[in-house]
N, C-alpha and C positions, 0 to 999 in steps of 0.2 A: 473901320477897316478890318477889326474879326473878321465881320458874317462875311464878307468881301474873299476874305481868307479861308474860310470855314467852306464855302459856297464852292468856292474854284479847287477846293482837295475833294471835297463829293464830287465835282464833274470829274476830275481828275481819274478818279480811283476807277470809273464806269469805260475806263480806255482812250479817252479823245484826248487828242493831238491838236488840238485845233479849236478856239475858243472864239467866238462872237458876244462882243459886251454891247447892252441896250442898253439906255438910255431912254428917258421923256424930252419932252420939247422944253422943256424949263434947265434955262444955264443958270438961271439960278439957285436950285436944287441941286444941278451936276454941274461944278464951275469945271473948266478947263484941265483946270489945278487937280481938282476932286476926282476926276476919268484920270488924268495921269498918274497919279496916285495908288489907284486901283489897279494900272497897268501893268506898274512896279512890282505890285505883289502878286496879279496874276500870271505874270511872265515866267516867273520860277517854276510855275507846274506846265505851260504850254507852249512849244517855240511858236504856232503861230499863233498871232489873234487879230482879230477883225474888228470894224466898229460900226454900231449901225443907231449913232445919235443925232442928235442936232446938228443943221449945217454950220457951218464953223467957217472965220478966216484963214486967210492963208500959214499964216505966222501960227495961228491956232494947230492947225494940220500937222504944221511939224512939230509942235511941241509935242504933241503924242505920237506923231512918227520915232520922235528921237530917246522918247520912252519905253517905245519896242513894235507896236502898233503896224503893222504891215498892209490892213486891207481897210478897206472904207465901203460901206451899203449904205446908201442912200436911195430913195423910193421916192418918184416924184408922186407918184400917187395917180394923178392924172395931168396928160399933158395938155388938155384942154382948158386954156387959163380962165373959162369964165365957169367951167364947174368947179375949179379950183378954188375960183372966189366963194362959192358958195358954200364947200365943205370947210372951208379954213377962213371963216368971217372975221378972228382978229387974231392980235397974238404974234411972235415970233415967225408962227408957221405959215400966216397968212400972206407972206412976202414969195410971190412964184418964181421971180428970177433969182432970187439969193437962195432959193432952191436947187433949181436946174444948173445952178452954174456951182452947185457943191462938189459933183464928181470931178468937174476939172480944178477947183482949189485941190483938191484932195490929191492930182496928179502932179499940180508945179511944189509940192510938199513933199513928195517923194513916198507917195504911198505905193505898195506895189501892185494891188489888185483892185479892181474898182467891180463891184455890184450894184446894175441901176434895174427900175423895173417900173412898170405901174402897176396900180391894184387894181386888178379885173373886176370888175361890177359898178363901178362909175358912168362907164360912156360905154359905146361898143366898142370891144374889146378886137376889131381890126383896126380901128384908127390908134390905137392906145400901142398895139404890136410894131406898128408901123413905125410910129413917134419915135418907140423906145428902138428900133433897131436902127434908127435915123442919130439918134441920142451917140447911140455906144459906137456908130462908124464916125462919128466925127471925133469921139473920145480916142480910139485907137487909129486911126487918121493922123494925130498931131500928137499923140503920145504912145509911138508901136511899141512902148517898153512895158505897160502896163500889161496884167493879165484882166481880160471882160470877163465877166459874168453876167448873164440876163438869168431875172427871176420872173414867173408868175402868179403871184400870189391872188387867188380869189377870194373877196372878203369873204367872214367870218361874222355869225353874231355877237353883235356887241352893245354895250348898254349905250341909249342916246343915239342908236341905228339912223345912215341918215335915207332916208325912206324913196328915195330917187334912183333906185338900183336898176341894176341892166342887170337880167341873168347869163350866167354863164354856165356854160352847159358842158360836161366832159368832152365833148368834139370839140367845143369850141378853146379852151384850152389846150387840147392836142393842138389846133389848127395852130394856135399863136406859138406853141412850143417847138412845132416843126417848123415854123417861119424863119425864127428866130436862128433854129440847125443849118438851115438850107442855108440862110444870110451869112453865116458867121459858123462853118466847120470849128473853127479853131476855141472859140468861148466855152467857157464852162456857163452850162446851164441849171440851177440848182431849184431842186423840190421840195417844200417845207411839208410839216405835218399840219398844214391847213387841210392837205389833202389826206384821202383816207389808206391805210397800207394798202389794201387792194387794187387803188389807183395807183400805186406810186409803184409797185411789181407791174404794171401792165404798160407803163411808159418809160421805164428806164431803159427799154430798147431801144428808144426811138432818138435817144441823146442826151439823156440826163446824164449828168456829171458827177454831181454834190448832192447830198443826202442829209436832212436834219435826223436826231435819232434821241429818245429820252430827253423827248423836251418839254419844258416846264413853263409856261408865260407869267409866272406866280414870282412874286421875291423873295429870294429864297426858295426858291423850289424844290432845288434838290438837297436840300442839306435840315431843311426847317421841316415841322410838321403840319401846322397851320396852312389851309392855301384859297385864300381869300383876296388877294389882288391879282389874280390873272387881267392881263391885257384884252385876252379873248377867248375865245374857247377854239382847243388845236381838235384837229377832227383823227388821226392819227397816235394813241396813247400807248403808242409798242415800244417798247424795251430796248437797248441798245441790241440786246440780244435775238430777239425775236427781228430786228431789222437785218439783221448781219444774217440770218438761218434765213430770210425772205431774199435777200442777196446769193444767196450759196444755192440757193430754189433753182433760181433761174439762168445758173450759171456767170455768177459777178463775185469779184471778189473786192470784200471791204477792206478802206485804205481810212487809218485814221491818220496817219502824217505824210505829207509831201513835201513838207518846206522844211531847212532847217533853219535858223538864226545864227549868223555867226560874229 
């Protein structure tokens, strides 16, 4: 629980307000217990934080709801259950409904923000837009308390690539990110540094909401020197500050806190 510790006063000290903890698909590496744990101690430096691990039960949800935990990302990846099958051949991950049905555990738990999305480059990427905005009107439908979030994250290289890819083309991302505006005014829409700062100043006109910024997919990232387990390679490598001077560029002003904890 140091580096845990060590990790979360380096994000800290770089200004953010607002903490998203990863996790792997292995509960038995990160027990329940283990993410809660960690919450504890990153709560003193962020009122909010989010999570974006393994699907989890119900009784799961709250126990790290009740540890401070406010938002939940989960990523079906694709909603097409027989690609699904084939990206996710065994394993915990390989169960599609106990997937899809994670954002709604995560609402009768009392989470307060829910993030779903698929990863563009699986299937064609209108049926996957489609899916996921199908997904999140039924979410907010039967839970108007929640705040939505839609992501679109387009794969990235990564080791063991699985070789069945649809490309995804800068329009075609616009298309699904303005789908997504048009469907749902009210959602926040968030842009990671899969994408490159260039893109991410030429769409945040169009409805972006949320912004990643000095991000690290390494453990330890920010706090360690070593950086040899990245998840993937992020294609954006800008600076908290060099994002926030690309925000003030085009007329936006950077918000690191919105929520308080009370």
């Amino acid at each position: 629980m140091d580096e845990i510790r060590e990790e979360g006063e380096a994000i800290s000290k770089e200004g953010f307000k607002h903490l998203l903890v990863l996790t792997g698909e292995s509960s038995f590496h990160s027990s329940v217990e283990y993410i809660g744990e960690a919450i504890e101690i990153l709560r003193e430096k962020f009122p909010s934080i989010g999570i974006e691990v393994y699907p989890m039960e119900v009784e799961e949800y709250k126990y790290i709801v009740d540890k401070g935990v406010e938002g939940l990302t989960v990523y079906q990846e694709t909603y097409d259950e027989e690609i699904y099958k084939r990206v996710h051949i065994k394993g915990p991950k390989s169960n599609y409904k106990f997937r899809l049905d994670a954002p709604e555990r995560g609402a009768k738990a009392g989470m307060r923000t829910l993030s779903i999305g698929a990863l563009l480059g699986l299937n064609d990427f209108r049926k996957e837009t489609f899916f996921t905005i199908l997904h999140g009107k039924y979410l907010k439908t039967k839970y108007p308390h929640i705040e939505l979030s839609y992501s679109t994250p387009r794969m990235r290289p990564f080791k063991g690539c699985f070789e069945e890819l649809v490309d995804i083309s800068d329009t075609d991302l616009v298309q699904a990110m303005v789908c997504m505006r048009l469907f749902d005014p009210h959602a926040a829409i968030n842009i990671s540094t899969r994408e490159n700062l260039e893109m991410r100043s030429h769409i945040i006109p169009l409805g972006v909401t949320k912004l990643s910024a000095g991000v690290s997919t390494d453990v330890g990232g920010h706090s360690q020197d070593e950086h040899d387990t990245a998840q993937f390679k992020i294609n954006d490598e800008s600076t908290v500050k060099d994002v926030e001077k690309m925000l003030n560029s085009i007329g936006y002003q950077h918000v690191f806190k919105d929520w308080e904890r009370f």
